[in-house]
N, CA, C and O of each residue as an XYZ file, in Angstrom:
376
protein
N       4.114    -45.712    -54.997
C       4.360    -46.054    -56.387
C       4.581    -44.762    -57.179
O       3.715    -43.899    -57.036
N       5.343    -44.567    -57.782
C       6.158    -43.298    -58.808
C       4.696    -43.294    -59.621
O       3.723    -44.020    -59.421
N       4.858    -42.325    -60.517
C       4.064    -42.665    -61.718
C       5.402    -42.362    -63.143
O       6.546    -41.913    -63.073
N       4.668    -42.797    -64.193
C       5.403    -42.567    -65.418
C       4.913    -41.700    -66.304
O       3.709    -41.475    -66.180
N       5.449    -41.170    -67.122
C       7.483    -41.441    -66.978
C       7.753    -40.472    -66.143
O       7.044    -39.550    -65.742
N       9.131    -40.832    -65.851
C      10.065    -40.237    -64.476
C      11.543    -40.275    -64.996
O      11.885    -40.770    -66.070
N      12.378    -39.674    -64.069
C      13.736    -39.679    -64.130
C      14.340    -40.152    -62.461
O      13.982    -39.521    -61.466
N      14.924    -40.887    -62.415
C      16.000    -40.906    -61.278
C      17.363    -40.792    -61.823
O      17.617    -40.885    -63.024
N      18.174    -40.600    -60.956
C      18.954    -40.347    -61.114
C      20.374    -40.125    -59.861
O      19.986    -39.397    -58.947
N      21.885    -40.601    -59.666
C      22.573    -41.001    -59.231
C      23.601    -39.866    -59.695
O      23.529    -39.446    -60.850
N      24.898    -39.189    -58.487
C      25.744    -38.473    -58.815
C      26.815    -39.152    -57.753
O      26.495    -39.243    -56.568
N      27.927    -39.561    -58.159
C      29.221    -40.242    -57.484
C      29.902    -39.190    -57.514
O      29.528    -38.207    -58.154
N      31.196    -39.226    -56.714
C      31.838    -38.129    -56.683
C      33.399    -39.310    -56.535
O      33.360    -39.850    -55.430
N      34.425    -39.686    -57.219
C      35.426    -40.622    -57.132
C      36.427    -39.858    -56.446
O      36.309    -38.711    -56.015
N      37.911    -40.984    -56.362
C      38.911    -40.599    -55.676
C      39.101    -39.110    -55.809
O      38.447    -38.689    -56.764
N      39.875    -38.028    -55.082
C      40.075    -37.322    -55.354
C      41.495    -37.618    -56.498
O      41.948    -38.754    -56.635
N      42.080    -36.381    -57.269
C      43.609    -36.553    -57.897
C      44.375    -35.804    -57.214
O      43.967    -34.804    -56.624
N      45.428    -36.151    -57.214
C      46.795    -35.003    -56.995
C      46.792    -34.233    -57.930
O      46.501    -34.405    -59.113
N      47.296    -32.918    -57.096
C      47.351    -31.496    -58.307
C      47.187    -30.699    -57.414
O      46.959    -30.892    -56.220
N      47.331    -29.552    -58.126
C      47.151    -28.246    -56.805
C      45.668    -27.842    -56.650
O      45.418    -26.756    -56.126
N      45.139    -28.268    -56.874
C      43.610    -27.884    -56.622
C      42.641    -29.371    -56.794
O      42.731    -30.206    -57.694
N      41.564    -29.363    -55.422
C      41.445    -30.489    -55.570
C      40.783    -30.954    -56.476
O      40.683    -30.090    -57.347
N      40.190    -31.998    -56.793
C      39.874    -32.668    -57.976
C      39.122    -33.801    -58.277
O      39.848    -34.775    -58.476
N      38.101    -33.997    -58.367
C      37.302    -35.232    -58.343
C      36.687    -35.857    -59.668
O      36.533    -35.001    -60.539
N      36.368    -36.911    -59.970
C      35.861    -37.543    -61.004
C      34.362    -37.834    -60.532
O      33.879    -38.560    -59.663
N      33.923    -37.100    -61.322
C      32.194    -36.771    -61.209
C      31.640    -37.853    -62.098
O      32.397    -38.008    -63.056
N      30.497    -38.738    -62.140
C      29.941    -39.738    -62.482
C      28.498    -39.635    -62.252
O      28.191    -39.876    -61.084
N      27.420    -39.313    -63.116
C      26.339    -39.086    -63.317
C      25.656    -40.280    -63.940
O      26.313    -40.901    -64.775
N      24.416    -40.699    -63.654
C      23.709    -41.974    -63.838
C      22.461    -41.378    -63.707
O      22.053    -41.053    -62.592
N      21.653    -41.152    -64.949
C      20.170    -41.206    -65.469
C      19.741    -42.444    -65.713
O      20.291    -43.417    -66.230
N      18.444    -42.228    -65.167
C      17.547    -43.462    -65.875
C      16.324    -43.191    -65.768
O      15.598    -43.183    -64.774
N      15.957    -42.796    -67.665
C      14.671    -42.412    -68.179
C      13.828    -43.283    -68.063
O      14.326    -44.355    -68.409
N      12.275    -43.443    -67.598
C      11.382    -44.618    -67.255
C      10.554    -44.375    -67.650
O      10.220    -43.190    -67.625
N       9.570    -45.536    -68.364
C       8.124    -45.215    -68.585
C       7.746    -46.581    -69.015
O       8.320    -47.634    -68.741
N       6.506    -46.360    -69.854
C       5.605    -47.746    -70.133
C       6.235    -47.800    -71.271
O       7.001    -48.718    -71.565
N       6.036    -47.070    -71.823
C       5.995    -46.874    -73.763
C       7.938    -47.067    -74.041
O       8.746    -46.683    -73.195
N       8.187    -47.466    -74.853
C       9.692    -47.313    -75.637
C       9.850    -45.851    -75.842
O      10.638    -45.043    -75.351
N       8.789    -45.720    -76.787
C       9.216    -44.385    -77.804
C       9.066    -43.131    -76.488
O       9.848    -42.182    -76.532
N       8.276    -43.191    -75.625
C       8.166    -42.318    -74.221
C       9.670    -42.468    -73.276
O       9.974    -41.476    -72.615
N      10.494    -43.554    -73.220
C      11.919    -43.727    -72.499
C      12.296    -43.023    -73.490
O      11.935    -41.846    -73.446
N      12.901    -43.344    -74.370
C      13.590    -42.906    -75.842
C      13.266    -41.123    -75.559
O      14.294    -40.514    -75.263
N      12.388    -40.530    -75.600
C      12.151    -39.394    -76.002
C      13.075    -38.668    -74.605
O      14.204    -38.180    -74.666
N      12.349    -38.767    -73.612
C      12.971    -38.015    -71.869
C      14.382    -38.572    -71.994
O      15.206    -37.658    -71.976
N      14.845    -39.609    -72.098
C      16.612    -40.075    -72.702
C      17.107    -38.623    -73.323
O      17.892    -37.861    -72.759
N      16.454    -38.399    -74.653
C      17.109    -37.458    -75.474
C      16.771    -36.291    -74.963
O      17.668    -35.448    -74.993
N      15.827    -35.992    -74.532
C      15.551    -34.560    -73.605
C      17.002    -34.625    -72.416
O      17.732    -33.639    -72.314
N      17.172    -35.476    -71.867
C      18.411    -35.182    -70.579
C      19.188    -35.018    -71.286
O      19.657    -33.883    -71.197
N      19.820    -35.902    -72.369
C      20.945    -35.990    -73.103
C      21.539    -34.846    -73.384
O      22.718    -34.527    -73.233
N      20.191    -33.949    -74.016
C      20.315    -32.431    -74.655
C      20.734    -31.423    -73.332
O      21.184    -30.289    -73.500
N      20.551    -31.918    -72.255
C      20.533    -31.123    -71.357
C      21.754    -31.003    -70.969
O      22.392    -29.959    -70.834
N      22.259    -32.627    -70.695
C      23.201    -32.598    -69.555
C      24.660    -33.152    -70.246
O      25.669    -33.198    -69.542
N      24.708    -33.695    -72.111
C      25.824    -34.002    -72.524
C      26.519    -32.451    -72.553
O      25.814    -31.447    -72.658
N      27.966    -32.395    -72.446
C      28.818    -31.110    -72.065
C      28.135    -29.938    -71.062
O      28.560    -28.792    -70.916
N      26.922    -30.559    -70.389
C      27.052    -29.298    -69.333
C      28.065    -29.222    -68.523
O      28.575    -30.216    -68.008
N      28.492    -27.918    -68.315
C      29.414    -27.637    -67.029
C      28.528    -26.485    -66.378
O      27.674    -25.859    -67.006
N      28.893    -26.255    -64.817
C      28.937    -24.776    -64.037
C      29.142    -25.435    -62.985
O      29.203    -26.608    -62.615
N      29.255    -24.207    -62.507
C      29.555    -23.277    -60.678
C      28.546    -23.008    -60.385
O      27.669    -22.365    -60.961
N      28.605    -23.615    -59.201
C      28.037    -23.157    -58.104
C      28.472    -22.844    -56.735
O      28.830    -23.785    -56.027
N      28.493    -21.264    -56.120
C      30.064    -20.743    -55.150
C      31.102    -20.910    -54.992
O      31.802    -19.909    -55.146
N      31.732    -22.054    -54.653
C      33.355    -22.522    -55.041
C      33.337    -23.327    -55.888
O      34.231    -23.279    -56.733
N      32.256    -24.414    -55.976
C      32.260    -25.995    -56.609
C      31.846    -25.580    -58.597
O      30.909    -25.131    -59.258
N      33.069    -26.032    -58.784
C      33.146    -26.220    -60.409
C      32.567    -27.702    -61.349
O      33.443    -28.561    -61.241
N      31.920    -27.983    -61.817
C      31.678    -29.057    -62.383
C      32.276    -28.507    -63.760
O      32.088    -27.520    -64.470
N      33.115    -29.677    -63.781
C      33.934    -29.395    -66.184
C      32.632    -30.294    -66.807
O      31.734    -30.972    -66.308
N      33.116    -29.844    -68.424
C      31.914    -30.511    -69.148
C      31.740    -32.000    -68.548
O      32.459    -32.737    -67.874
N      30.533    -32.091    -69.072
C      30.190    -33.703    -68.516
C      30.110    -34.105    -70.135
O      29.695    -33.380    -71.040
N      30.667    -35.581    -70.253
C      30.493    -35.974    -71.805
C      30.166    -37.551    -71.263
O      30.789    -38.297    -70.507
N      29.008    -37.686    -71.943
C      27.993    -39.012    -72.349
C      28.593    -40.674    -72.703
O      28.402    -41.257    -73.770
N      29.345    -41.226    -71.520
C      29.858    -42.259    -71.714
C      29.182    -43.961    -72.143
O      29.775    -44.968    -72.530
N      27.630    -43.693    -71.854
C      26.798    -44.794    -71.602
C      25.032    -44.438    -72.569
O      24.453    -43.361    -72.709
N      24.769    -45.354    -72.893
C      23.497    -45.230    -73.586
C      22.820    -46.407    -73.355
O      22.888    -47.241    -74.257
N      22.102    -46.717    -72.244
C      21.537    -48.451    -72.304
C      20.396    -48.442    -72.352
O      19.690    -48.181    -71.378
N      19.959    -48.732    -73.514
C      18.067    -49.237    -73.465
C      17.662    -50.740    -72.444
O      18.387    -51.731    -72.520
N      16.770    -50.718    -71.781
C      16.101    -52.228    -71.170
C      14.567    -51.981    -71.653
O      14.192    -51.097    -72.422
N      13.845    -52.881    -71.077
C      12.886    -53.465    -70.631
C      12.451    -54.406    -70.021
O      12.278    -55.458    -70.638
N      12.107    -54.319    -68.481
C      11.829    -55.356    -67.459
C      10.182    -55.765    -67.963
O       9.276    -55.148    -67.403
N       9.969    -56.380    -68.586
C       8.721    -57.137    -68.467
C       7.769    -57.621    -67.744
O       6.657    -57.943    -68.163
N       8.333    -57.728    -66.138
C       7.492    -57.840    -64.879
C       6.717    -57.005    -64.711
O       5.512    -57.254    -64.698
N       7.319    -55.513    -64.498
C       7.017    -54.297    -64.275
C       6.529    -53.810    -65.503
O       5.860    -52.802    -65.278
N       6.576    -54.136    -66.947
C       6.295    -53.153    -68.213
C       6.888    -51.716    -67.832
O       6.216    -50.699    -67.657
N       8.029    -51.810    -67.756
C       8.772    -50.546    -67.544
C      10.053    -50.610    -68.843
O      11.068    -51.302    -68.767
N       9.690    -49.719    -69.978
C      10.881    -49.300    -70.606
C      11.854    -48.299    -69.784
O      11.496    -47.460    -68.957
N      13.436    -48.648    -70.297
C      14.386    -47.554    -69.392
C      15.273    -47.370    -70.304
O      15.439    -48.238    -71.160
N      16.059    -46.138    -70.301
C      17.079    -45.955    -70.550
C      17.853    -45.256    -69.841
O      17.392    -44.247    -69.308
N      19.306    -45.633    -69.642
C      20.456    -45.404    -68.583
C      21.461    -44.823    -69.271
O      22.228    -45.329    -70.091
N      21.403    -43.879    -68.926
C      22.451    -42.518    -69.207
C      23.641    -42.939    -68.343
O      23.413    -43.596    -67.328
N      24.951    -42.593    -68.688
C      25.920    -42.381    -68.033
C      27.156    -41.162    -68.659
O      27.881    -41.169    -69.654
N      26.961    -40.195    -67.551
C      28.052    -39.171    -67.864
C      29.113    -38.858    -66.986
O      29.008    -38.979    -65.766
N      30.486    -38.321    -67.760
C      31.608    -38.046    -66.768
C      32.411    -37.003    -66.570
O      32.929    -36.609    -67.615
N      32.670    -36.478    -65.719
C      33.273    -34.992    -66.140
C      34.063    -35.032    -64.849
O      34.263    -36.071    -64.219
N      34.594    -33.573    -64.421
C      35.329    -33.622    -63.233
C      34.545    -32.478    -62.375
O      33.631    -31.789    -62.830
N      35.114    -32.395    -60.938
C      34.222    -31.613    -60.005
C      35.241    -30.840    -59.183
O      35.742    -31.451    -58.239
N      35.459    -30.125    -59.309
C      36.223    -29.345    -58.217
C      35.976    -28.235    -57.033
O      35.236    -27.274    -57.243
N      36.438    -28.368    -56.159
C      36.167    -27.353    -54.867
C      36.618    -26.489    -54.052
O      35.882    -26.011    -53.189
Protein backbone atom coordinates (compact mmCIF):
# COMPACT_ATOMS: atom_id res chain seq x y z
CA UNK A 1 0.00 0.00 0.00
CA UNK A 2 1.60 3.57 -1.16
CA UNK A 3 1.13 6.05 1.47
CA UNK A 4 -0.20 9.70 0.85
CA UNK A 5 0.21 11.94 -0.84
CA UNK A 6 2.21 10.61 -3.77
CA UNK A 7 2.78 11.22 -7.41
CA UNK A 8 2.67 8.61 -10.23
CA UNK A 9 3.19 9.24 -13.13
CA UNK A 10 3.22 7.99 -17.06
CA UNK A 11 5.65 9.17 -20.12
CA UNK A 12 4.44 7.97 -23.87
CA UNK A 13 6.64 8.54 -26.47
CA UNK A 14 4.09 8.71 -30.04
CA UNK A 15 4.59 8.07 -33.73
CA UNK A 16 7.72 9.23 -34.76
CA UNK A 17 7.40 12.51 -37.71
CA UNK A 18 9.10 12.89 -40.92
CA UNK A 19 11.84 15.50 -41.03
CA UNK A 20 15.42 15.31 -40.94
CA UNK A 21 15.90 14.59 -37.48
CA UNK A 22 13.93 12.25 -35.69
CA UNK A 23 11.04 13.31 -33.82
CA UNK A 24 8.58 12.19 -31.37
CA UNK A 25 5.47 13.46 -29.58
CA UNK A 26 6.19 13.23 -25.90
CA UNK A 27 3.01 12.83 -23.61
CA UNK A 28 3.37 13.14 -19.89
CA UNK A 29 0.56 12.02 -17.37
CA UNK A 30 0.73 13.11 -13.55
CA UNK A 31 -1.46 12.12 -11.02
CA UNK A 32 -1.30 14.05 -7.72
CA UNK A 33 -2.92 11.75 -4.78
CA UNK A 34 -3.91 12.10 -1.37
CA UNK A 35 -6.78 12.08 1.26
CA UNK A 36 -7.35 15.77 1.60
CA UNK A 37 -8.54 18.02 -1.70
CA UNK A 38 -6.64 20.99 -0.67
CA UNK A 39 -3.35 18.31 -0.20
CA UNK A 40 -4.09 16.95 -4.28
CA UNK A 41 -4.62 20.61 -5.25
CA UNK A 42 -1.40 21.79 -3.62
CA UNK A 43 1.42 18.71 -5.12
CA UNK A 44 -0.88 19.40 -8.65
CA UNK A 45 0.49 22.99 -8.48
CA UNK A 46 3.91 22.08 -7.14
CA UNK A 47 4.41 19.65 -10.55
CA UNK A 48 2.66 22.13 -12.61
CA UNK A 49 5.38 24.75 -11.51
CA UNK A 50 7.83 22.29 -12.27
CA UNK A 51 7.09 20.62 -15.30
CA UNK A 52 4.61 23.29 -17.39
CA UNK A 53 7.40 24.54 -20.26
CA UNK A 54 10.15 22.40 -18.94
CA UNK A 55 12.50 21.38 -21.60
CA UNK A 56 16.29 19.65 -21.54
CA UNK A 57 18.93 17.28 -22.69
CA UNK A 58 20.05 14.70 -21.67
CA UNK A 59 23.36 13.31 -24.09
CA UNK A 60 21.68 13.19 -27.43
CA UNK A 61 17.90 13.10 -26.25
CA UNK A 62 16.24 16.63 -26.42
CA UNK A 63 12.90 17.08 -24.76
CA UNK A 64 11.10 20.83 -26.28
CA UNK A 65 8.99 22.71 -23.81
CA UNK A 66 6.31 20.61 -22.41
CA UNK A 67 2.96 22.81 -22.21
CA UNK A 68 0.00 21.68 -19.82
CA UNK A 69 -2.81 20.25 -21.94
CA UNK A 70 -5.05 18.61 -19.10
CA UNK A 71 -6.13 19.61 -15.51
CA UNK A 72 -8.59 16.86 -14.00
CA UNK A 73 -9.68 16.95 -10.43
CA UNK A 74 -11.54 13.37 -9.09
CA UNK A 75 -12.42 11.79 -6.10
CA UNK A 76 -12.95 8.01 -5.76
CA UNK A 77 -14.91 7.65 -2.62
CA UNK A 78 -14.18 3.90 -2.12
CA UNK A 79 -10.66 4.58 -1.58
CA UNK A 80 -11.08 8.44 -0.07
CA UNK A 81 -8.46 9.29 -2.48
CA UNK A 82 -8.51 12.94 -3.91
CA UNK A 83 -6.51 13.17 -7.49
CA UNK A 84 -5.52 15.34 -9.83
CA UNK A 85 -4.34 14.42 -13.48
CA UNK A 86 -1.95 16.45 -15.16
CA UNK A 87 -1.45 16.10 -18.78
CA UNK A 88 1.54 17.56 -20.73
CA UNK A 89 2.92 17.68 -24.36
CA UNK A 90 5.95 18.57 -25.95
CA UNK A 91 8.27 16.84 -28.43
CA UNK A 92 11.37 14.45 -27.84
CA UNK A 93 14.10 14.07 -30.02
CA UNK A 94 17.21 11.76 -30.48
Amino acid sequence: ETELPAIAYTVQLGESADGTAPLQRAVVTVHALAHAESQAHDLAVAVDGALNGFAGRDGGTVLGPLSRSGWQPDYTQELNIWSVSLTYEGWATY
